[in-house]
N, C-alpha and C positions, 0 to 999 in steps of 0.2 A: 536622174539616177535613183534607184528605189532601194530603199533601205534593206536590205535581208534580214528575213526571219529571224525573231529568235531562237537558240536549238531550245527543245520541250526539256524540261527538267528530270535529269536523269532518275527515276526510279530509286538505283544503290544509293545516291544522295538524301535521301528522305531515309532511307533504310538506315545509312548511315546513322543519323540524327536520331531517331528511335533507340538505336543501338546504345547510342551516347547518352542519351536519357535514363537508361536502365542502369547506368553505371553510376552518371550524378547524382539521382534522385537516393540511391540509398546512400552514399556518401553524404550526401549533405545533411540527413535525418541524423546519421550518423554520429555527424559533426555537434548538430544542432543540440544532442544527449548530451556529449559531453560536456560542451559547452555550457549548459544549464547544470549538469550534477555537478560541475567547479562553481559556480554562481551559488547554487542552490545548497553547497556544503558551507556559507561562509553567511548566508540572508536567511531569512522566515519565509519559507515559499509556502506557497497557496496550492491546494486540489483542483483538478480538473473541475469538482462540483462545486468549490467554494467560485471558483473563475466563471463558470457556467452561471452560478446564482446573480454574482454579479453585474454578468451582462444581462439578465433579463428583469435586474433592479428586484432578487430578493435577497431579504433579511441573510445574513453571515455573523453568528456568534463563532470570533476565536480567537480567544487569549494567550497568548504564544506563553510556555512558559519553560525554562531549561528543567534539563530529566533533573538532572540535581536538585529542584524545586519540586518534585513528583515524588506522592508516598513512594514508599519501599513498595508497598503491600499491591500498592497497583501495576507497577515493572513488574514486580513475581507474575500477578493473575494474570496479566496479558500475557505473556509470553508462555507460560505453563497452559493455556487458553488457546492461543490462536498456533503456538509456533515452539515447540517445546523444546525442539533440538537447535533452536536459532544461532548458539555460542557456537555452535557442530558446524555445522551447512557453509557452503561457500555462496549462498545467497537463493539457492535450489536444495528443497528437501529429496534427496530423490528415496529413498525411503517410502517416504509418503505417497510419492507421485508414482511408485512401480504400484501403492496399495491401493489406487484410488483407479488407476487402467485395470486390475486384477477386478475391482469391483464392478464396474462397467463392464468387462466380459463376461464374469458371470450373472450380468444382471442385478448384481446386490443394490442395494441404495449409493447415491451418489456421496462421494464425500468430499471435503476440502482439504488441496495438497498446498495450497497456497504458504508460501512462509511471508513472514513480517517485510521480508525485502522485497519480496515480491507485489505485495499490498501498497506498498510505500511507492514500487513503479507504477504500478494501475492508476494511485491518488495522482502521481503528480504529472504523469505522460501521457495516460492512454484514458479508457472508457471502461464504463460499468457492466455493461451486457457481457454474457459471455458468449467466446467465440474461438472458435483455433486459431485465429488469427491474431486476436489477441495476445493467447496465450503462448503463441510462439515467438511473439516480439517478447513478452512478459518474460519470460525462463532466459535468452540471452543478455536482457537488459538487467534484469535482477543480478546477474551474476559479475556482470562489467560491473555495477554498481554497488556489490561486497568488496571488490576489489580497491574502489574510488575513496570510498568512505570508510570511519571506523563502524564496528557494530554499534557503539555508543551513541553515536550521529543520524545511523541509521531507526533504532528506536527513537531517537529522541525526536524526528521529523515525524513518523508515524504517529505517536501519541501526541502530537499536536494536528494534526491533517487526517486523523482519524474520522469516518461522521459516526454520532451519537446520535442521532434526532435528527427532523427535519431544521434544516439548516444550523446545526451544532455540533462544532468540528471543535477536536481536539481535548483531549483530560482534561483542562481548566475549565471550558464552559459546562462541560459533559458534569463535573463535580458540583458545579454550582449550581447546574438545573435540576440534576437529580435531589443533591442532598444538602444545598444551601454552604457548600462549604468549599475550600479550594483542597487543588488537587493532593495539596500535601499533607491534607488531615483528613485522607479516608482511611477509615478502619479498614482490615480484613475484609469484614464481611460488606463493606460497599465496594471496594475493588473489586471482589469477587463479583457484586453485579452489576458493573458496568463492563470489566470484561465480556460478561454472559451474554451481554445487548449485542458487543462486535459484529457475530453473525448476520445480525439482519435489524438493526439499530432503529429501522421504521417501524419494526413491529414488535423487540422485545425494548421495555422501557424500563430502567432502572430502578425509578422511582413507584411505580407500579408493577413492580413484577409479579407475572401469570405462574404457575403451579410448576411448567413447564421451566422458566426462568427462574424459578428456585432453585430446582433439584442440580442444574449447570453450573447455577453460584455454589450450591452447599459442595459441590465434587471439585472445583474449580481451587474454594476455601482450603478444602482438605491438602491440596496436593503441593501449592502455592505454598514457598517458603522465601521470607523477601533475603534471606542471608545464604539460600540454595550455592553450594559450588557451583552449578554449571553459571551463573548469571556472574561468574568474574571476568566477562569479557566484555561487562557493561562497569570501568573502572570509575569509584566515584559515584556510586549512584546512594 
């Protein structure tokens, strides 16, 4: 007696399972967020680039240290620096973000609509390149994660996961290479330029600031007020 055939593997079956993949894979990323921003709201989490350094065995300067330990002078510069309406925003400036598509259409120079929550998903989820792709994960994740977090928690992960230098993340280290001091006895005018560095941290240095990295600090200094109303959404600082 001879065995019969197997029947050939229906086609809709595969289809199915594809189908089913497109539904779990983003659920489970999903999942995997939130599951790390409840972890990561309660531990000292690490950047994408301190993680990457890591694994290829280099050097990681970072001294975790609470905002509460952080000059005033440096919460004002950052935030008047990278993200001015931060208290405002629900985690997306969109302000910024209609100025910087207006720009790109008319060709102007490019500019950054990035807010603080948004830099703070980049460090700890995603990648450095940019990309739409990123940034359309970045804009819904930022926003889930205004929601997750106080703003206080949210600055206070950024200025420690911040990179300053090659391999020197966060205010404490950033303070002590620049200017030999910790983060809680910068002046004015050193907040002011280590703010200035954020943009592009491999190429403007604090401690040797170019002509160009003056003029950013001296406007940065000016406008940076560490007792500023809009900064009472960072309570305690």
């Amino acid at each position: 007696m001879t065995a019969s055939p197997r029947p050939a593997r229906r086609p809709t079956t595969v289809l199915r399972r594809l189908v089913s993949l497109v539904y779990i894979v983003p659920i489970a990323l999903i999942g995997l967020f939130l599951l790390l921003a409840i972890v990561y709201a309660q531990v000292r989490p690490p950047s994408m680039l301190m993680l990457g350094r890591w694994l290829t065995f280099q050097p990681v300067d970072r001294r975790w240290v609470p905002l509460g330990e952080m000059s005033r002078n440096l919460i004002a510069a950052v935030v008047t620096s990278e993200d001015a309406r931060f208290c405002s925003h629900r985690g997306v400036d969109w302000v910024e973000m209609h100025a910087a598509l207006d720009d790109d259409e008319d060709g102007g120079p490019s500019r950054g609509a990035s807010t603080i929550t948004m830099q703070t998903v980049k460090n700890l989820y995603l990648w450095n390149s940019r990309s739409f792709i990123r940034k359309g994960l970045e804009i819904p994740m930022a926003i889930a994660l205004d929601g997750l977090w106080s703003k206080r928690r949210i600055l206070e992960v950024y200025l420690n996961i911040a990179e300053w230098g090659d391999g020197v993340f966060g205010a404490e280290a950033a303070a002590r290479a620049a200017f030999g001091k910790s983060a809680k006895d910068l002046s004015p005018r050193e907040a002011a330029l280590l703010a200035a560095a954020l943009p592009n941290p491999k190429l403007r240095n604090a401690r040797h600031p170019g002509k160009g990295h003056l003029r950013r600090a001296a406007a940065i200094a000016r406008l940076a007020s560490p007792d500023a109303d809009w900064l009472d959404c960072v309570p305690g600082r």
